[in-house]
N, C-alpha and C positions, 0 to 999 in steps of 0.2 A: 107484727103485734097488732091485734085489734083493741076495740075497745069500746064504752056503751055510746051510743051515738048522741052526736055532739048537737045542739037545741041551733033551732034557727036563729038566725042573727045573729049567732056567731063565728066571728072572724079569724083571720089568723093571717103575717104578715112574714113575706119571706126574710131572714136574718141578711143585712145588708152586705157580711162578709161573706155570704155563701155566692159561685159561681156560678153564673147561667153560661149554659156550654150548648154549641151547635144551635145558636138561635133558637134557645131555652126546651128544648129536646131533654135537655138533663140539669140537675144540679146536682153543685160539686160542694161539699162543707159539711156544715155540722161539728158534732164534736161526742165521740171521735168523728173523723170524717169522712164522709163515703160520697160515694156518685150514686145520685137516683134521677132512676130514666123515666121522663114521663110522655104517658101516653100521646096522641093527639089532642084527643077530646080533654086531657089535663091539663093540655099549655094554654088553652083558649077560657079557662075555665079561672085563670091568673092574671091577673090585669095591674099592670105595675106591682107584679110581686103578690099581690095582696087578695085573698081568697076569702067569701062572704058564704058561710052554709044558706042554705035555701033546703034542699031535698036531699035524700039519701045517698045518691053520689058526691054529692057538693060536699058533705059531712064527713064518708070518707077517704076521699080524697085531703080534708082538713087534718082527717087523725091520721094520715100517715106521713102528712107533712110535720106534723109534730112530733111523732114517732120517730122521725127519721132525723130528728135534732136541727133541720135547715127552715124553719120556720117558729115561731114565736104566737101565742095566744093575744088575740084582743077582744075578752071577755063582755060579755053583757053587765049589768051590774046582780050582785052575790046578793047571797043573803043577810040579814038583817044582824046588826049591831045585838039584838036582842037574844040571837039563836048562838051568842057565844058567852062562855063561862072564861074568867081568865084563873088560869093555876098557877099560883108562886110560890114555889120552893124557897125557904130560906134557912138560915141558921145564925143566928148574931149577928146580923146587919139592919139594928133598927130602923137608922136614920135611912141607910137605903131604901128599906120597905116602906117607909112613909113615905116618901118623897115618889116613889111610886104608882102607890094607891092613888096620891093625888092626883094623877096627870091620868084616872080613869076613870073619871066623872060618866056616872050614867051604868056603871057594868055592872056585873055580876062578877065578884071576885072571892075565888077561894086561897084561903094563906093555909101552905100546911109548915106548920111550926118543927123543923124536924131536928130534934133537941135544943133549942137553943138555950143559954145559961137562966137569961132571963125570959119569960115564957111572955109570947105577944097575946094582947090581950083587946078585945073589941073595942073598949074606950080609946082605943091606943088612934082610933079609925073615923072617930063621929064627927059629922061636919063635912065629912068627904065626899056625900053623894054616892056612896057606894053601895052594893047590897053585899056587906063584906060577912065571912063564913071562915070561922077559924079549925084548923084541924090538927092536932097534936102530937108529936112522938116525943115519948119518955124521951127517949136514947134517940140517938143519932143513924138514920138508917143508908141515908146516901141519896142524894140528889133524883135519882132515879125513879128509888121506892116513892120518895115524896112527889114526885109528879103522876105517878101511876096512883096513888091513893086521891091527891084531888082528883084527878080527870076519875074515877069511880065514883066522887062524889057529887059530878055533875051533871046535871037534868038538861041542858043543852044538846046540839046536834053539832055544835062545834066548840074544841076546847082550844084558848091561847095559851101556851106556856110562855111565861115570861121569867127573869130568875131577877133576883131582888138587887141586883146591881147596871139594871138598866130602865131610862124612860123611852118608853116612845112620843115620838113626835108627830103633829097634827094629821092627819088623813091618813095614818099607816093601817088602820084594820080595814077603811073599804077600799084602799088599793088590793090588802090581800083578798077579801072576800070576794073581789068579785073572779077568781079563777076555782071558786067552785059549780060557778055555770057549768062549766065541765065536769060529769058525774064521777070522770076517773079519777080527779085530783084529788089526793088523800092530804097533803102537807104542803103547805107556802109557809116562804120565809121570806123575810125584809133583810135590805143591805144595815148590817152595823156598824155603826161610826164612833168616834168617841167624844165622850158625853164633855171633857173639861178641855178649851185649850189648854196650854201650857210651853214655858218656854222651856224646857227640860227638854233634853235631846233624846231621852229616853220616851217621852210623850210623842214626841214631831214624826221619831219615827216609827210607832203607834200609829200614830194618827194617819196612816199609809200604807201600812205594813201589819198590819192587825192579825191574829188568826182566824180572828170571826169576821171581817170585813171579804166578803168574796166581791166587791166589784162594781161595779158602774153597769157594766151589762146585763140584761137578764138573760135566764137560763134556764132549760131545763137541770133537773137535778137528776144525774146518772154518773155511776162508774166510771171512772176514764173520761168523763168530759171537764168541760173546761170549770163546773161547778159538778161535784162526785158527790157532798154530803154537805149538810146545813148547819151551824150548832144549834142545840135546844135553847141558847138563852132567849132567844125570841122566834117562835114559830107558832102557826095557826094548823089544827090536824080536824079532819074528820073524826070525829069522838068513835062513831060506832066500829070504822074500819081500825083504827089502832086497838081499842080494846080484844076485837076478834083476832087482831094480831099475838096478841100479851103486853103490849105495852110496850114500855122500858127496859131492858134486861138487867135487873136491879144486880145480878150477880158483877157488871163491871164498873170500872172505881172511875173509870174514864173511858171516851168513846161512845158511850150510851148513845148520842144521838147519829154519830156514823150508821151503829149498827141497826138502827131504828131504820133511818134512809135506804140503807140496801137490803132489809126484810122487808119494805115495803117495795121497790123494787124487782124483790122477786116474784114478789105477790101480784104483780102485775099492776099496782097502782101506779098514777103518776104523781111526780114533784115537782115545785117549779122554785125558782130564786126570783124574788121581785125587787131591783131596787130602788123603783120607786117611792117605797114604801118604805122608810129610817126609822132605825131605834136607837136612841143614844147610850152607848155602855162605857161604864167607868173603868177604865184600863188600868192594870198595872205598870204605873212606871218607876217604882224604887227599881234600881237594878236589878238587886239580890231575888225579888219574891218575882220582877219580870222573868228573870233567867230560869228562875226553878218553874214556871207555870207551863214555859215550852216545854223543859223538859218532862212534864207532866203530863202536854199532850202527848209527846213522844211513846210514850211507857203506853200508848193504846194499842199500838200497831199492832205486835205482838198478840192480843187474844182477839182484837178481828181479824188478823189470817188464819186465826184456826177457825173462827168462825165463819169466814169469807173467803175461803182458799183463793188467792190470784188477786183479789181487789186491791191488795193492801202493795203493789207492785212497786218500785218506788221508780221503774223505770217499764214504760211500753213504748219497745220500736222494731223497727225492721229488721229480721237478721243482716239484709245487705243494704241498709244504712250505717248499720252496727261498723259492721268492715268498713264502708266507707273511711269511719274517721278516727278507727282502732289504726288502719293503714296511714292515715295522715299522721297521726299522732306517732306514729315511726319520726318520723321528721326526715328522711334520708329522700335523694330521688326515687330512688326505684319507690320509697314506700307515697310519696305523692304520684309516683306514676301511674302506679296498681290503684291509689288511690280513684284517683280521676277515672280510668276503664270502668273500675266497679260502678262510678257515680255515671256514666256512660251507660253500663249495662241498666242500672237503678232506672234510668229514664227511657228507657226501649220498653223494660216493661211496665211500667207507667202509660208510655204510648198505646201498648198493648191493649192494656186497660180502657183507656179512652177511643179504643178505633172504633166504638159503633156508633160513637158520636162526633160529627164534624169537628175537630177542633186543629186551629192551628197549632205547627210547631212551637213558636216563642211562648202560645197557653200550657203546652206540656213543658216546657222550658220552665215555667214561672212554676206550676203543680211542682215539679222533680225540686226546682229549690227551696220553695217556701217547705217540701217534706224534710231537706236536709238539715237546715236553719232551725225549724222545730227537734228535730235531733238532737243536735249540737245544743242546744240550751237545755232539754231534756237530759244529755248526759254531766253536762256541766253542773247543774244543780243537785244531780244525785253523787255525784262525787264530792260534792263539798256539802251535804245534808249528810246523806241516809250510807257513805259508806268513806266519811272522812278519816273514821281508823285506819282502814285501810289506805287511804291517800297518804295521808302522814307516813305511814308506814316505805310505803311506796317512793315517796317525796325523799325521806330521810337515807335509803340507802341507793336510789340511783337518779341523777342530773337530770335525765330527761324525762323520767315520771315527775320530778320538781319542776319542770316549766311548763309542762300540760297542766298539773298542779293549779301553779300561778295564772296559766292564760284562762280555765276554766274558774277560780274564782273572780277575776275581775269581770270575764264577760260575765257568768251568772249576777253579779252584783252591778253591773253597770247596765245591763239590759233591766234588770228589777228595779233599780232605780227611775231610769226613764219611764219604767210604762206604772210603777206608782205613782209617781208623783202625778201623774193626771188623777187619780180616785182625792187630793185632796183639795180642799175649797180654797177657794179664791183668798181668801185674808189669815192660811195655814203658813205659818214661817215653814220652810220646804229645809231639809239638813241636806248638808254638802254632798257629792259626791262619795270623799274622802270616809268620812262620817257615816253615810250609809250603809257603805262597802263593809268595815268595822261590825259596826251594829249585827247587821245580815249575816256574818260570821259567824260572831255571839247566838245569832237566832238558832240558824246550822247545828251551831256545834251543842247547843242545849238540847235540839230536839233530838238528835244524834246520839247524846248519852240517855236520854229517854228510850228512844228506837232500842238502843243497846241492851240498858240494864232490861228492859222488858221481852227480848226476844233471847236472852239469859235464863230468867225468871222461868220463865213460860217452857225453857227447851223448845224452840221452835221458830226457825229461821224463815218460815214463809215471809214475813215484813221485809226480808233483803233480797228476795228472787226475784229478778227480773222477769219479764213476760217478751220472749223475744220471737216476732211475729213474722212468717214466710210474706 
């Protein structure tokens, strides 16, 4: 993939997880993750990882290392505070919209009103420092319509969508601005955290476990990587490239901004996750409306795989990984025998893979297992998500689908546990083990009848196909 050429002075850093193989001949990572072999003149042009454009090769050599998910942008600084319009969607959330506006001294902010019982009104706003713009729907149109209607209404070159249940916090727009140095960035988005402690168990693990919270890391944002799609409640877009998209797809009731991220996507723009950059959002923690909101992302899958044939996978692996641990999960010798061979043959052709590049054994050793271990937690997690009917089912009439069962939701919940609880802050009460395991269930099995009733609804089982890859 190419793309418009990236301004001098700007950088780009290789991702500290990705492998340099053959005394940096090649890297290995990304997400998904591939091997890219580089030239001579490419290793020399890398200096602790870390590449400065200068001239036309210097540039792309930058966009392919970006392209290729194993390296990271470090932008000049963006454009101006000035050349953005913020759009907030709302419906009945006074107090939230205030409390909003305020924390946006200095901007240009459009509110579109989209039905609410009592209609917001400019007084509502003075005193703010705002150059605040209200815009109205009788009726209720849907989250969508109303961001696609302010972003129309705005004279800016770049629009922020915010939704009226989140602040941001101090320096989060010129973190994102400045990855529009880059001409192909069409959309950044900031890490979301949540806005209230609380000692609720229903908060703590929120506050870790969020569905808008994607990470500590940054990312590009694509298909199948380790960040796939952003949600709308806080993102910053190039105004002119989404308008010549269409917008929002106002026809869906959820997903909206999934399907925005992979129509841009195809469109050849790029995305990036920064989270540097925090928005603090007001989470759901009663039980009842927490349980019913997954499953309400759940109810998406279902009309972007008709829209997105394949993305919506809820599982991509190896056919002979697949065997790998379909044969373990035999439980019998013969079936850890055959197992093990497979995982034998799995890394021959692994080695394969790697023989034009110097690499020792014990490197293709580590490659073959870190692919198995990603497996295993990849299948473990869609067994207790996106196809737990069937598990129960499974569990209920024979003993050893019940202990794969069992062993796959604890490691899916004790591995999510460990690697959350780093994303939460230092003076966050952290919930037990025990506690999380539970919860994560709850999560599962909400989005699950989501998944369900929507790929019902819809007649359309793409949302549960697997992508199982030679």
């Amino acid at each position: 993939m190419t793309g418009p050429r990236l301004p001098d002075g700007f950088a780009v850093q290789v991702d500290r997880r990705v492998r340099v193989l053959g005394e940096g001949a090649a890297l290995l990572g990304g997400s998904p993750t591939r091997l890219l072999r580089l030239a001579p003149a490419a290793q020399t042009m890398l200096t602790g990882g870390r590449l400065e454009v200068h001239d036309a090769v210097s540039a792309q050599l930058a966009r392919t290392l970006l392209d290729a998910t194993v390296a990271h942008p470090r932008p000049l600084s963006g454009p101006s505070h000035r050349d953005v319009t913020v759009v907030i969607p709302v419906r009945d959330n006074p107090s939230g919209l205030t409390r909003l506006v305020a924390s946006l001294r200095g901007l240009r902010v459009v509110i579109v009103d989209d039905g609410s019982v009592t209609p917001v009104a400019e007084a509502d706003f003075e005193g703010m420092h705002c150059d605040v713009r209200i815009l109205r729907n009788p009726r209720s149109k849907g989250p969508a319509a109303a961001r696609n209607a302010g972003m129309r209404a705005c004279g800016t070159d770049f629009v922020a969508f915010l939704d009226s249940d989140v602040v941001p916090r101090r320096g989060w727009l010129e973190a994102l601005l400045g990855h529009f140095c880059d001409p192909a960035v069409a959309l950044v988005a900031p890490r979301i955290v949540a806005l209230h402690r609380s000692d609720s168990v229903v908060a703590r693990y929120e506050a870790v476990r969020s569905s808008l919270d994607l990470g500590l890391r940054e990312a590009p944002v694509v298909p199948f990587g380790t960040v796939s799609y952003v949600p709308s409640a806080a993102i910053v877009c190039r105004r002119r490239t989404i308008i010549d998209l269409g917008g929002f797809d106002e026809s869906l009731q959820s997903g909206e901004d999934v399907d925005l991220c992979w129509r841009l996507n195809e469109a050849g723009a790029r995305l990036r996750y920064e989270p540097v950059a925090t928005v603090a959002h007001d989470h759901r923690t009663e039980l009842r409306k927490w349980f019913a909101r997954k499953s309400f992302y759940g109810e998406s899958a279902a009309p972007l795989a008709i829209r997105h044939p394949g993305k919506t996978a809820p599982l991509v692996i190896s056919g002979w990984t697949l065997v790998v641990w379909m044969l373990a999960a035999i439980g019998s010798c013969l079936g850890y025998l055959a197992s093990a061979v497979v995982a034998a043959i799995t890394g021959q052709r692994i080695a394969k893979t790697l023989s034009s590049v110097q690499t020792e054994p014990m490197e293709v050793a580590v490659v073959a297992a870190h692919g198995l271990w990603s497996a295993a937690l990849q299948l473990a997690s869609a067994i207790c998500r996106h196809y737990w009917p069937i598990a129960l089912v499974a569990a209920l009439v024979s003993r050893r689908c019940r202990q794969v069962v069992v062993v796959a939701a604890v490691l899916d919940g004790v591995f999510d546990w460990v690697t959350r609880n780093g994303n939460a802050d230092d003076d966050t009460k952290r919930v037990g083990v025990f506690t999380y395991i539970l919860l994560k269930r709850l999560d599962d099995i909400a989005y699950g009848l989501g998944l369900w009733s929507g790929v019902v609804r819809e007649r359309h089982a793409g949302a549960l196909k697997p992508q199982i890859r030679t």
